[in-house]
DOVO-691428 format. One line per field, with one value per atom (N, C-alpha, C): residue number from 1; chain; atom name; z, y, x. Coordinates in nm, 3 decimals. Layout:
# residues N
n = NUM,...
chain = A,...
atom = CA,...
up = Z,...
north = Y,...
east = X,...
END
This chain:
# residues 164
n = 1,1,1,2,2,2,3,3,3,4,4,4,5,5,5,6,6,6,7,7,7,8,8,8,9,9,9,10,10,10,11,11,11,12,12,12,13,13,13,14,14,14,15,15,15,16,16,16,17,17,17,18,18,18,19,19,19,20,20,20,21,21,21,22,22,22,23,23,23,24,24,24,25,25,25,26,26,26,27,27,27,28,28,28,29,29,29,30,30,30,31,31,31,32,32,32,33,33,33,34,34,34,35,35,35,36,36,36,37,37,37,38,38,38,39,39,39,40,40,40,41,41,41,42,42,42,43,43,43,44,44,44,45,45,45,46,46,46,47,47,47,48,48,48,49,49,49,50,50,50,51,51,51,52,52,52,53,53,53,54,54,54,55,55,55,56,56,56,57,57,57,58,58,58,59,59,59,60,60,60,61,61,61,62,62,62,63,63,63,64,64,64,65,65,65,66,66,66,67,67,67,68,68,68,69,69,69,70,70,70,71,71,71,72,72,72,73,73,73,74,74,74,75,75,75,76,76,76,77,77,77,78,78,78,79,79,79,80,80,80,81,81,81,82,82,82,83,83,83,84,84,84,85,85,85,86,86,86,87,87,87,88,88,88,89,89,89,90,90,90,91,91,91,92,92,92,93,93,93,94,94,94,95,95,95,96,96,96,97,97,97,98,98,98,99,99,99,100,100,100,101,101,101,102,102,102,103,103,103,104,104,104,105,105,105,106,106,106,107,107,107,108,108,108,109,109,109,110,110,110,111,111,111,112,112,112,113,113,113,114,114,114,115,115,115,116,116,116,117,117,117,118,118,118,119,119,119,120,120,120,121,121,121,122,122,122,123,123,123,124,124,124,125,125,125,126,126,126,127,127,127,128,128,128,129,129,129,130,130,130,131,131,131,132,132,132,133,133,133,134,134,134,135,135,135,136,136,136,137,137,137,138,138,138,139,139,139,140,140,140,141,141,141,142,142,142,143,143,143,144,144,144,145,145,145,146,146,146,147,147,147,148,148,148,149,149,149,150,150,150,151,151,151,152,152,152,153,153,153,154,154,154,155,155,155,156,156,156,157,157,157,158,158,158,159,159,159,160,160,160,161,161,161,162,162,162,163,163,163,164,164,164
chain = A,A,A,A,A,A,A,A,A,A,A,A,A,A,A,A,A,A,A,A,A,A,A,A,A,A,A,A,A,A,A,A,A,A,A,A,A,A,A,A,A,A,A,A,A,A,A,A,A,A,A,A,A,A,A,A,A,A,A,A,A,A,A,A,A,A,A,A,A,A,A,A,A,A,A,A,A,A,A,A,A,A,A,A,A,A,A,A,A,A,A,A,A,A,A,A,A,A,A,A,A,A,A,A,A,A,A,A,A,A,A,A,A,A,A,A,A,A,A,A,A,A,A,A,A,A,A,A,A,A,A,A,A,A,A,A,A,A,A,A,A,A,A,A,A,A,A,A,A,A,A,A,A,A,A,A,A,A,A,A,A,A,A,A,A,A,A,A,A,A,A,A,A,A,A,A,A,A,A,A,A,A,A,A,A,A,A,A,A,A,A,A,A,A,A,A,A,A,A,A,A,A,A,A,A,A,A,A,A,A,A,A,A,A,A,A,A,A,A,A,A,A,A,A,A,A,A,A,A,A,A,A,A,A,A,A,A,A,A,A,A,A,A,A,A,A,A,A,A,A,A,A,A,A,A,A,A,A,A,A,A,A,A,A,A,A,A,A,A,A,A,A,A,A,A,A,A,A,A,A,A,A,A,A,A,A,A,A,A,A,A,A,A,A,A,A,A,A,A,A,A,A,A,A,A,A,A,A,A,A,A,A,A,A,A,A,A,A,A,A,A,A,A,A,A,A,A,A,A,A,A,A,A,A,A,A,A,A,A,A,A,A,A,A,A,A,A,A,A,A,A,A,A,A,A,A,A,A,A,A,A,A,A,A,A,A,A,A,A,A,A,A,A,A,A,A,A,A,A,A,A,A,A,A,A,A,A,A,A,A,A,A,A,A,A,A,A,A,A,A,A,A,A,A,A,A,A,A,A,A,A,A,A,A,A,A,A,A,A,A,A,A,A,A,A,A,A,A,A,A,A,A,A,A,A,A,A,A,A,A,A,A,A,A,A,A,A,A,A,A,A,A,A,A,A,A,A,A,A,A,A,A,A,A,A,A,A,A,A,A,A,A,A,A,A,A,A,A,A,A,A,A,A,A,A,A,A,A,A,A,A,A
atom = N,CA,C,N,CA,C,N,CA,C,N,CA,C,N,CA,C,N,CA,C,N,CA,C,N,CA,C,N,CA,C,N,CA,C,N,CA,C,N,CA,C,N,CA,C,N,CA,C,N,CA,C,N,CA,C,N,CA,C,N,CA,C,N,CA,C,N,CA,C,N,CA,C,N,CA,C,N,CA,C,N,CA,C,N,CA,C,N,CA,C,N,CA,C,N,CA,C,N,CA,C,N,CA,C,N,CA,C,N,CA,C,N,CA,C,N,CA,C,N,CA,C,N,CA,C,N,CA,C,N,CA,C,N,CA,C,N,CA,C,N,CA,C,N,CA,C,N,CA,C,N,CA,C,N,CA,C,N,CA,C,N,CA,C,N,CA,C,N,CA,C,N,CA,C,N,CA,C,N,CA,C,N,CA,C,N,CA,C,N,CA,C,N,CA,C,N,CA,C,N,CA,C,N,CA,C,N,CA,C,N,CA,C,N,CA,C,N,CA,C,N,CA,C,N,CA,C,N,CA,C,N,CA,C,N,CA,C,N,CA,C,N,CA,C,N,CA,C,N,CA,C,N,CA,C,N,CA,C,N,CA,C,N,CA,C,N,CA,C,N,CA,C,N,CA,C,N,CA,C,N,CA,C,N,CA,C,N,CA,C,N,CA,C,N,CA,C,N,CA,C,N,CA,C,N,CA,C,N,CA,C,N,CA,C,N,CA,C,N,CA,C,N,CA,C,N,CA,C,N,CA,C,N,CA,C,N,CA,C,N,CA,C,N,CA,C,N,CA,C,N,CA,C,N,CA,C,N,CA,C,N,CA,C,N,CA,C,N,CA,C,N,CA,C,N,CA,C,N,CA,C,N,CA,C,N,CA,C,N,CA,C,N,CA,C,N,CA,C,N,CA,C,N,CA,C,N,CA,C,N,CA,C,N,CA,C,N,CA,C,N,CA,C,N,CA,C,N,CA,C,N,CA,C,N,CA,C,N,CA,C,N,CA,C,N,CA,C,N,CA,C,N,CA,C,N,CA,C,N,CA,C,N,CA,C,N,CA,C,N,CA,C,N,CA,C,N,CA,C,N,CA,C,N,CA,C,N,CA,C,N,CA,C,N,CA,C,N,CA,C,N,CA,C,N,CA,C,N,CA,C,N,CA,C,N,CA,C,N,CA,C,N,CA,C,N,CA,C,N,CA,C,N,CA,C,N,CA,C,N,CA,C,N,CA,C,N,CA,C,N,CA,C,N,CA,C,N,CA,C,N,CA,C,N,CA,C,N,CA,C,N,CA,C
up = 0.000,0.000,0.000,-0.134,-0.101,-0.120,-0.039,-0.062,-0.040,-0.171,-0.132,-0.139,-0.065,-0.076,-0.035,-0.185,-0.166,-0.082,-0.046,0.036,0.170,0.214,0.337,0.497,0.477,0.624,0.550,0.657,0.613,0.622,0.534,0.535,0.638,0.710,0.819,0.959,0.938,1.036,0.957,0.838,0.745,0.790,0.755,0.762,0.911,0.998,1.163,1.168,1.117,1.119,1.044,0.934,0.833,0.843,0.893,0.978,1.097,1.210,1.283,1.252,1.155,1.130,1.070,1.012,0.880,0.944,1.064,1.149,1.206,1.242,1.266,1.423,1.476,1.623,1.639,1.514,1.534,1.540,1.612,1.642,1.523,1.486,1.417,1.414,1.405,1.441,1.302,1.282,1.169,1.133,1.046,1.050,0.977,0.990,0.890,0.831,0.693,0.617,0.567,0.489,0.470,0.319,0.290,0.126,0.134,0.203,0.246,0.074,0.000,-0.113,-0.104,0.013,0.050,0.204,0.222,0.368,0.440,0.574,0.598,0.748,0.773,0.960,0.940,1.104,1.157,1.249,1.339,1.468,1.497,1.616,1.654,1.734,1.682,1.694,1.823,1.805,1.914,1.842,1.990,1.997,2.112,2.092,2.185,2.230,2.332,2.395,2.430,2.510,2.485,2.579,2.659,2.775,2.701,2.576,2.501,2.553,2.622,2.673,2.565,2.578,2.469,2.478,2.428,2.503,2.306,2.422,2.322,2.290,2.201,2.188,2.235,2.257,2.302,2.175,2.038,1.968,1.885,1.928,1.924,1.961,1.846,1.843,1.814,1.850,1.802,1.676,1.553,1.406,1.433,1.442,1.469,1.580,1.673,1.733,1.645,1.575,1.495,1.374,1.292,1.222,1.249,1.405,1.411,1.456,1.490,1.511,1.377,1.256,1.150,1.068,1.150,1.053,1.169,1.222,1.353,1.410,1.461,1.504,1.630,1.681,1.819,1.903,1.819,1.897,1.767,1.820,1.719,1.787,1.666,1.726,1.693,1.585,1.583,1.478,1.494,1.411,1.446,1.335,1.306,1.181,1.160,1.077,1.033,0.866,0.784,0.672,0.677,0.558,0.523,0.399,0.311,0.214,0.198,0.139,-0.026,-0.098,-0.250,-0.282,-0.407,-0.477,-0.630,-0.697,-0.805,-0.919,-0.868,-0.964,-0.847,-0.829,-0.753,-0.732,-0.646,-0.551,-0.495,-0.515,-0.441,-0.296,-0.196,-0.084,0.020,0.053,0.063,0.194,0.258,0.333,0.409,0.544,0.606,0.623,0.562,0.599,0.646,0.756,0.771,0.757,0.609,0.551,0.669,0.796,0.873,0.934,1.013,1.042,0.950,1.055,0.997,1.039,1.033,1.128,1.110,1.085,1.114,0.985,0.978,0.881,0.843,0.752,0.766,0.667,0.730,0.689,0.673,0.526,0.498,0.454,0.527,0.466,0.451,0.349,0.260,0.269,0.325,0.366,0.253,0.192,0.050,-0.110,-0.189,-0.375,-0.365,-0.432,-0.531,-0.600,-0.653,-0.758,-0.675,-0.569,-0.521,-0.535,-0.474,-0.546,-0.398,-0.371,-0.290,-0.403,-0.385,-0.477,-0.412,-0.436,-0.311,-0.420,-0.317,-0.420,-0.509,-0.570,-0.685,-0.817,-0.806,-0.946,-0.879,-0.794,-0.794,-0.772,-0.856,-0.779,-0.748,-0.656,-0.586,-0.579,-0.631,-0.641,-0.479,-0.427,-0.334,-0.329,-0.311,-0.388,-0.171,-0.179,-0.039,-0.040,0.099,0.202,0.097,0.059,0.004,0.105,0.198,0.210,0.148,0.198,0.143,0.240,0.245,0.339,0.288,0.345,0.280,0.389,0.377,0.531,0.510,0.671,0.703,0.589,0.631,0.554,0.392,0.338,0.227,0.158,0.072,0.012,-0.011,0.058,-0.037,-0.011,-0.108,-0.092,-0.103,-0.084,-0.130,-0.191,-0.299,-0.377,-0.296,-0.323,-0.285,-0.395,-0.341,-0.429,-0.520,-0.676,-0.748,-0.820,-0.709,-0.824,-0.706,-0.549,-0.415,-0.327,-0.253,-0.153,-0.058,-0.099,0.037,0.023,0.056,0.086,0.217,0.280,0.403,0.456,0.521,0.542,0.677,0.730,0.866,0.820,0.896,0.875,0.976,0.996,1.136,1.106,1.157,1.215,1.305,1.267,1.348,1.328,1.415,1.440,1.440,1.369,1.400,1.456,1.514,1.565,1.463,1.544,1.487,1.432
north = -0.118,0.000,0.125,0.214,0.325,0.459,0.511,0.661,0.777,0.848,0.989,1.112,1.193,1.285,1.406,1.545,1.638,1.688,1.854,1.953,1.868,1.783,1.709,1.773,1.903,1.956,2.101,2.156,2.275,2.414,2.472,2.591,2.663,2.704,2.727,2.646,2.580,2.432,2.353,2.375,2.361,2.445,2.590,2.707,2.693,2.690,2.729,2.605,2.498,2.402,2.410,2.487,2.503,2.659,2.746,2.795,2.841,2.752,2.721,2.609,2.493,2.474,2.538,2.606,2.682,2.778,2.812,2.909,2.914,3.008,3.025,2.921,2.930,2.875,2.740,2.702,2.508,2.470,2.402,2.276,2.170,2.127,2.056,1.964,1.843,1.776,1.720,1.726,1.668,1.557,1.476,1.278,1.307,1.211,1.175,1.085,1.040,0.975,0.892,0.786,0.723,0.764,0.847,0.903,1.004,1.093,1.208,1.308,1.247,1.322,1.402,1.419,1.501,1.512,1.630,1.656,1.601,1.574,1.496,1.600,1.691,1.697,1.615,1.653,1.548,1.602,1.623,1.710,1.598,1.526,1.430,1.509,1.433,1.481,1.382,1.253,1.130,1.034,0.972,0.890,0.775,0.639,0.545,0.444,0.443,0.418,0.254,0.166,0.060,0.013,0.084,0.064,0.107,0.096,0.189,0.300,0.370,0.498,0.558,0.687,0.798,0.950,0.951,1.037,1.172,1.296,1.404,1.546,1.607,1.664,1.805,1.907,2.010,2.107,2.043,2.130,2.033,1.944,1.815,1.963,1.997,2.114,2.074,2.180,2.097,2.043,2.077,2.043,1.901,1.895,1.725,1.638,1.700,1.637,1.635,1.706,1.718,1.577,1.614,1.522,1.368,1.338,1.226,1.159,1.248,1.217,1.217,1.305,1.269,1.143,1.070,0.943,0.821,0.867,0.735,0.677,0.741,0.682,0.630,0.505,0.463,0.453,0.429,0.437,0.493,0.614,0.645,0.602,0.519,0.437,0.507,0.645,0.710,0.829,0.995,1.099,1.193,1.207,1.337,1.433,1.548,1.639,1.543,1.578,1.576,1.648,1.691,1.837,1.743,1.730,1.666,1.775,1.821,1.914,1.888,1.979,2.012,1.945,1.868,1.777,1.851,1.803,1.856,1.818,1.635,1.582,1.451,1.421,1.329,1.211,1.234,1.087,1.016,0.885,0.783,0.773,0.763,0.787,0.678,0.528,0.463,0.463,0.459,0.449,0.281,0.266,0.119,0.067,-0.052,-0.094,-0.235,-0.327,-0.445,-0.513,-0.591,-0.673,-0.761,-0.785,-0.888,-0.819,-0.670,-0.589,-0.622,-0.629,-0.602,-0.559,-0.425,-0.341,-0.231,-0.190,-0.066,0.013,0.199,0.182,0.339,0.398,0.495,0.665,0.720,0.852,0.987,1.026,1.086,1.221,1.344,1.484,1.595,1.565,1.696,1.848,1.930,2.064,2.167,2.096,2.213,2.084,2.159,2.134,2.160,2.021,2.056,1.901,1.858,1.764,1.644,1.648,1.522,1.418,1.305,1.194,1.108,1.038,0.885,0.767,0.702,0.581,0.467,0.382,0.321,0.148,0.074,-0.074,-0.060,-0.033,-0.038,0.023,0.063,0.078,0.243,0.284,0.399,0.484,0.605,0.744,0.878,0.901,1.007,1.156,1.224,1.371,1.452,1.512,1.580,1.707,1.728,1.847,1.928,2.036,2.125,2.053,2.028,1.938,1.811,1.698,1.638,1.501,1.414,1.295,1.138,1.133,1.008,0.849,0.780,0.668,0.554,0.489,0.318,0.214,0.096,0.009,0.023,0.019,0.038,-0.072,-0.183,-0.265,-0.287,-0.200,-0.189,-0.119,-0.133,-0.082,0.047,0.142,0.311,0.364,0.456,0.566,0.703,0.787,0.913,1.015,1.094,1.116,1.204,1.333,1.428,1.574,1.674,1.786,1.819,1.839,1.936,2.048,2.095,2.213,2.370,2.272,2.363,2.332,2.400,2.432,2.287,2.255,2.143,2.099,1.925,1.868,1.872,1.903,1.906,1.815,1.709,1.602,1.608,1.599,1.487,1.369,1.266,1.140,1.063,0.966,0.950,0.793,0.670,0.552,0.498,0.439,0.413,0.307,0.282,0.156,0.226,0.176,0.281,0.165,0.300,0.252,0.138,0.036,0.027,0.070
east = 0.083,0.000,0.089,0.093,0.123,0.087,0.043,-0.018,-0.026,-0.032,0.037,-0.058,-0.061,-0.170,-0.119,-0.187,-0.131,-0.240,-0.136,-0.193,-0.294,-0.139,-0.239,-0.275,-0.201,-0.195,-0.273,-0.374,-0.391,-0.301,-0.350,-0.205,-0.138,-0.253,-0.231,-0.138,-0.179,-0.116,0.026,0.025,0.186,0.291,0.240,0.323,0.361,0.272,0.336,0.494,0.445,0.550,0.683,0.622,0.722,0.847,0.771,0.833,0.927,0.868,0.944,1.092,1.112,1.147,1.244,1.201,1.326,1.386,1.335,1.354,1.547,1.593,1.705,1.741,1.660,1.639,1.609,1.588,1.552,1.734,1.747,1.831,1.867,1.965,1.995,2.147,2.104,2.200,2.277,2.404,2.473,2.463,2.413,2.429,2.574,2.664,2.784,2.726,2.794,2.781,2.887,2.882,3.026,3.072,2.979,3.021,3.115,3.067,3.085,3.023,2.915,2.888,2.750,2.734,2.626,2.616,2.553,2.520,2.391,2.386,2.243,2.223,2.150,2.157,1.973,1.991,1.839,1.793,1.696,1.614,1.509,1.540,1.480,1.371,1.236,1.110,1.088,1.067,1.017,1.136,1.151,1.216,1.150,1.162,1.120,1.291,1.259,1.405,1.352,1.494,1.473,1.383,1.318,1.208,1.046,1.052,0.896,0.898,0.925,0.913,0.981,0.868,0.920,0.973,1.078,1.156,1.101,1.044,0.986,1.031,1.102,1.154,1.057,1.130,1.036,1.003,1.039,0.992,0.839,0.821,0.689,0.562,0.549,0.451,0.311,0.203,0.096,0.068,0.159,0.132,0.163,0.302,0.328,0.214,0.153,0.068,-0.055,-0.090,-0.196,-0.191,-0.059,-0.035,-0.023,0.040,-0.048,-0.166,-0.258,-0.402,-0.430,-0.419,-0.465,-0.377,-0.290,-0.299,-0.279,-0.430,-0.431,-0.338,-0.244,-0.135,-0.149,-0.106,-0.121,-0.006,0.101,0.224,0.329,0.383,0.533,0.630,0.701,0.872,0.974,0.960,1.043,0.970,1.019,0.995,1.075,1.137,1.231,1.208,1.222,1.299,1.452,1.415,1.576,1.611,1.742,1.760,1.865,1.811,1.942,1.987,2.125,2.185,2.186,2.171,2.216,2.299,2.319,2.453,2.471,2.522,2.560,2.468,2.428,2.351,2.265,2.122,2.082,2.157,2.195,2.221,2.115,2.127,2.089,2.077,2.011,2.021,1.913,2.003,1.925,1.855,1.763,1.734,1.663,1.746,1.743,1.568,1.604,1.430,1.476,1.351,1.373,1.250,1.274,1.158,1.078,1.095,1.071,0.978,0.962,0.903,0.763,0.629,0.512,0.402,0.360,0.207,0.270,0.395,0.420,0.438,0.418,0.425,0.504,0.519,0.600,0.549,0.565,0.472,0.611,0.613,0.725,0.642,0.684,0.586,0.672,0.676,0.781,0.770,0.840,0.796,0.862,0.932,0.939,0.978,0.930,0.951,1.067,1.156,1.274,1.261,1.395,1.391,1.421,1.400,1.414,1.304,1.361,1.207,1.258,1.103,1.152,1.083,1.183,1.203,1.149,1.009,0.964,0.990,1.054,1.030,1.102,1.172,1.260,1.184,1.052,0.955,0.899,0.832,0.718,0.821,0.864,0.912,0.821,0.782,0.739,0.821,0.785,0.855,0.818,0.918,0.916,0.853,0.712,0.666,0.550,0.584,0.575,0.450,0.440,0.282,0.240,0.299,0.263,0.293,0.232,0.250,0.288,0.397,0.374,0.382,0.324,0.254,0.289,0.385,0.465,0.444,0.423,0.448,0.633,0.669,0.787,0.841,0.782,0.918,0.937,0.852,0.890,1.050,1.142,1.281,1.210,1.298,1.282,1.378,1.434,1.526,1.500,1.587,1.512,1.674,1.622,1.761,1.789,1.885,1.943,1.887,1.864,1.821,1.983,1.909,2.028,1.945,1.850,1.798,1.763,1.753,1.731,1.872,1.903,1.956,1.963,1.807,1.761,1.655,1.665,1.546,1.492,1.357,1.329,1.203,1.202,1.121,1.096,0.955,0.878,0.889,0.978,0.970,0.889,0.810,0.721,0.682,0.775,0.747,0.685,0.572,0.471,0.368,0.259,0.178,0.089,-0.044,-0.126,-0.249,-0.330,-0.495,-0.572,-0.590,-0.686,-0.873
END
């Protein structure tokens, strides 16, 4: 199952998020990489530690609380912010999945347009286009490229189980 739906947050409730984010004052943490052919930072939203307890970042605003009541979420195992930096030409950029994993599922919401794509399964590419969702079960293969046309790709990534 995969599904993507534009203009999924209302504007109002995008922008406050999208904002603060882009904002001079958000936090951001560097990932390294073993390429070193692009830049990755990250801003851990939720995190579940090895006790299920969930350890919540203080910028877990009401948009992100909003956003997961609107996709029934019952438990998040992990959500962050990620700015993947400008390349010269798209890179490949795989992202870890484990086929064995099953109920959970993964909700990727793009906060700005550029030429990036997530690559789901080896076949569907999805263009990175501002408030557009996109909804995979976790253990499906996806990647997601690197921008060569913006500055930056900027993603809500949000792992999770949802309500039945």
């Amino acid at each position: 199952m995969i599904n993507v739906t534009n203009n999924y947050l209302e504007n109002n409730i995008f922008y406050t998020a999208k904002n603060l984010i882009f904002s001079s004052k958000f936090p951001w943490t560097f990932a390294s990489n073993e390429n070193d052919k692009f830049l990755q930072f990250y801003h851990s939203l939720v995190i579940s530690n090895k006790n299920n307890e969930r350890e919540v970042s203080p910028f877990m605003s009401p948009t992100i609380s909003y956003l997961l009541k609107t996709l029934n979420v019952e438990n998040v195992l992990r959500a962050e912010v990620v700015m993947i930096t400008k390349t010269t030409e798209n890179i490949d950029i795989p992202i870890p999945t484990d086929p064995t994993i099953k109920n959970r599922y993964k909700s990727i919401l793009c906060l700005n347009t550029s030429n990036s794509n997530i690559c789901i399964g080896g076949g569907d590419v999805i263009e990175c286009i501002e408030n557009r969702i996109i909804t995979i079960p976790s253990n499906l293969s996806h990647n997601i490229t690197s921008p060569s046309d913006k500055n930056f790709t900027c993603l809500i990534v949000i792992e999770y189980k949802k309500s039945l």
